[in-house]
C-alpha positions as CSV (number, residue, x, y, z in Angstrom):
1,X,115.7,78.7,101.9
2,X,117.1,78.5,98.5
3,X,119.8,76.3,97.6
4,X,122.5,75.6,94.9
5,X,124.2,72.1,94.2
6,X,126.5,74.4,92.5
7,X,128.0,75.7,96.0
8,X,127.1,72.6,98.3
9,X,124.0,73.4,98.7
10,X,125.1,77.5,100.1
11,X,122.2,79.4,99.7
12,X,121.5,81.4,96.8
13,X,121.6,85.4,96.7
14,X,118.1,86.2,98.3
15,X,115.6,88.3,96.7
16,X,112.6,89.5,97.3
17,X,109.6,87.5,95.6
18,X,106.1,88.9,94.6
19,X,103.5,86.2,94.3
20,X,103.1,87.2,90.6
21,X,106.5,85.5,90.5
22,X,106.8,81.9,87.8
23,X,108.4,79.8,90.2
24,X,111.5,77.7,88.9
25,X,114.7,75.7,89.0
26,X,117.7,75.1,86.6
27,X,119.0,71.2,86.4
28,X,122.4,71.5,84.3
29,X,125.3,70.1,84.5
30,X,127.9,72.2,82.8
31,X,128.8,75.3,84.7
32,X,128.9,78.2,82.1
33,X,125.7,76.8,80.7
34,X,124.1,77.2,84.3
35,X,126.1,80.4,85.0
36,X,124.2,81.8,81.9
37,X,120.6,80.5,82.6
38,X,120.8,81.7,86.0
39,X,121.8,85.4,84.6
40,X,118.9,85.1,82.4
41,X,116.5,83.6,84.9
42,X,117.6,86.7,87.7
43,X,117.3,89.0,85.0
44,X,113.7,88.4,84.4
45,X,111.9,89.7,87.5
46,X,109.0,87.6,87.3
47,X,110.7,84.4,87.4
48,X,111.9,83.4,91.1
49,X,114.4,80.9,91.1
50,X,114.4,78.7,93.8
51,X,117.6,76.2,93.3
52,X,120.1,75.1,91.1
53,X,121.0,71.7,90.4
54,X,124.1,69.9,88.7
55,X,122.8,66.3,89.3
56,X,119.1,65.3,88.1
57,X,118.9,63.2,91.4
58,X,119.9,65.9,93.6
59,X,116.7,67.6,91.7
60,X,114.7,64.7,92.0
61,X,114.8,64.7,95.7
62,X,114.3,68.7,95.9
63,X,110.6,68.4,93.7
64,X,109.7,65.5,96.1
65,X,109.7,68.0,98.8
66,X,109.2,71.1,96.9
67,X,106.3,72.3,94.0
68,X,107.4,74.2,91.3
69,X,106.0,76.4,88.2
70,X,108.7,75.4,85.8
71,X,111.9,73.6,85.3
72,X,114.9,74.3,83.0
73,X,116.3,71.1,82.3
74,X,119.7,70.0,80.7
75,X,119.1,66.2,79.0
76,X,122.3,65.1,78.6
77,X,124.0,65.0,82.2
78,X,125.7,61.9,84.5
79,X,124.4,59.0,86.0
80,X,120.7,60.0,84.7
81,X,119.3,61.8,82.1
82,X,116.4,64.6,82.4
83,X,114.4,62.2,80.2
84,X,114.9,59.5,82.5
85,X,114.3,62.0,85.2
86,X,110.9,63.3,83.9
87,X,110.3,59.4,83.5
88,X,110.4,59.0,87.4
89,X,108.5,62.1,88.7
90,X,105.1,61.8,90.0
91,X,104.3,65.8,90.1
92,X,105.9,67.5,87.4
93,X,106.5,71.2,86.7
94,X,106.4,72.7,83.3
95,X,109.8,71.6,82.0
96,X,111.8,73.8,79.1
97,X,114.8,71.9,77.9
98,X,117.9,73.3,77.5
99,X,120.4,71.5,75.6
100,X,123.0,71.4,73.1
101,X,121.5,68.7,70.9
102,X,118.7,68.6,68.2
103,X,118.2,64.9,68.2
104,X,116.0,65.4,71.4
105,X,113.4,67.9,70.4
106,X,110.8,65.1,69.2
107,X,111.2,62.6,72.2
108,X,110.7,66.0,74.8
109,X,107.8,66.9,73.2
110,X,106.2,63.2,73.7
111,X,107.1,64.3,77.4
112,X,104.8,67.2,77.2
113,X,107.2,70.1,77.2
114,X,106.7,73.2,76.5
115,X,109.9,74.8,75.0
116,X,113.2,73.3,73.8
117,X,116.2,76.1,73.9
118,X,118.9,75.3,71.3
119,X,122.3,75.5,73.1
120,X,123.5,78.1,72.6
121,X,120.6,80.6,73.2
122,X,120.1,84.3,73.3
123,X,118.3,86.1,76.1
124,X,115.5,86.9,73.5
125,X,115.2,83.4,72.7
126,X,114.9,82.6,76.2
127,X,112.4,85.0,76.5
128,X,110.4,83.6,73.8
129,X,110.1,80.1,75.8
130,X,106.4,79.2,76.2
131,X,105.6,77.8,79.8
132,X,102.4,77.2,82.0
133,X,101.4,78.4,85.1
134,X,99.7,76.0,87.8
135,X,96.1,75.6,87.7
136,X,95.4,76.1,84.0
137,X,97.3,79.6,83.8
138,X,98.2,79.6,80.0
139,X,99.5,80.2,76.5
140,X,98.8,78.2,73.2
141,X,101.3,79.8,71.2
142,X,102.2,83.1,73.1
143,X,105.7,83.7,75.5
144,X,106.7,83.2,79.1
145,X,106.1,87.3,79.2
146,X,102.7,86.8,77.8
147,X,101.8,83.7,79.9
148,X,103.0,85.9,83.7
149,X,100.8,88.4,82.3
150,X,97.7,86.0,82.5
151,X,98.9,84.0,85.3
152,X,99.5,87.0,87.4
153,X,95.6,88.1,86.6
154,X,94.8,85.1,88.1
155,X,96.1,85.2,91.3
156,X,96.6,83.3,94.0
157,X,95.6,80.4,91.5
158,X,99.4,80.7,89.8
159,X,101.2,80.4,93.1
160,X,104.5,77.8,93.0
């Protein structure tokens, strides 16, 4: 089932997945800033959002239990950061973080991430975000369109 902190943990609109699907979830606290990444996220079809989060713990619990292709992360959110968040996960996705504040871009990257989305972002920028499948599915320089495009050749390897 998916869920959304955002509504209790109600479960999200269903849709139907394909396998070719980059799964994710979006960890931000600010309302229209998730409102907005989960209209962008729904309006890519090969991106399958699983759940929404507004607390990084509530997340941290969720990827304890769950595997993921990618995470959209806010860094600057209550009681703990998504830099001290990263910091405490033993399997992590592929993160992109969102925020609205340049003096993290060099401290993500040390995290290994693989986008950092400038608050606030057009859906082209978003579309431009670099991410990774599982299991060595890839770009070096290309775009999350480019990177379903060779993950979905790949199949089942790319599976969330």
């Amino acid at each position: 089932m998916i869920f959304s902190n955002m509504e209790l943990h109600a479960p999200l609109e269903e849709k139907k997945y394909d396998r070719m699907n980059i799964s994710c979830i979006a960890v931000e606290d600010e309302p229209p800033a998730l409102e907005k990444l989960v209209r962008f996220i729904r309006d890519t079809s090969w991106l399958e959002l699983r759940a929404t989060f507004a607390k990084s713990m509530d997340a941290m619990a969720y990827l304890h239990e769950n595997e993921v292709n990618l995470m959209f992360l806010d860094i600057r959110m209550p009681t703990m950061t998504g830099l001290q968040m990263l910091d405490t996960l033993q399997r992590k996705p592929q993160v992109i973080i969102t925020t609205a504040y340049t003096e993290y871009a060099l401290k993500g990257y040390e995290y290994g991430i693989v986008d950092y989305l400038l608050k606030p972002y057009s859906f082209e920028r978003f579309l431009s975000g670099r991410a990774e499948g599982q299991n060595g599915c890839s770009t070096e320089r290309g775009d999350l369109f480019q990177c379903f495009h060779l993950c979905k050749d790949r199949l089942p390897d790319c599976q969330g």
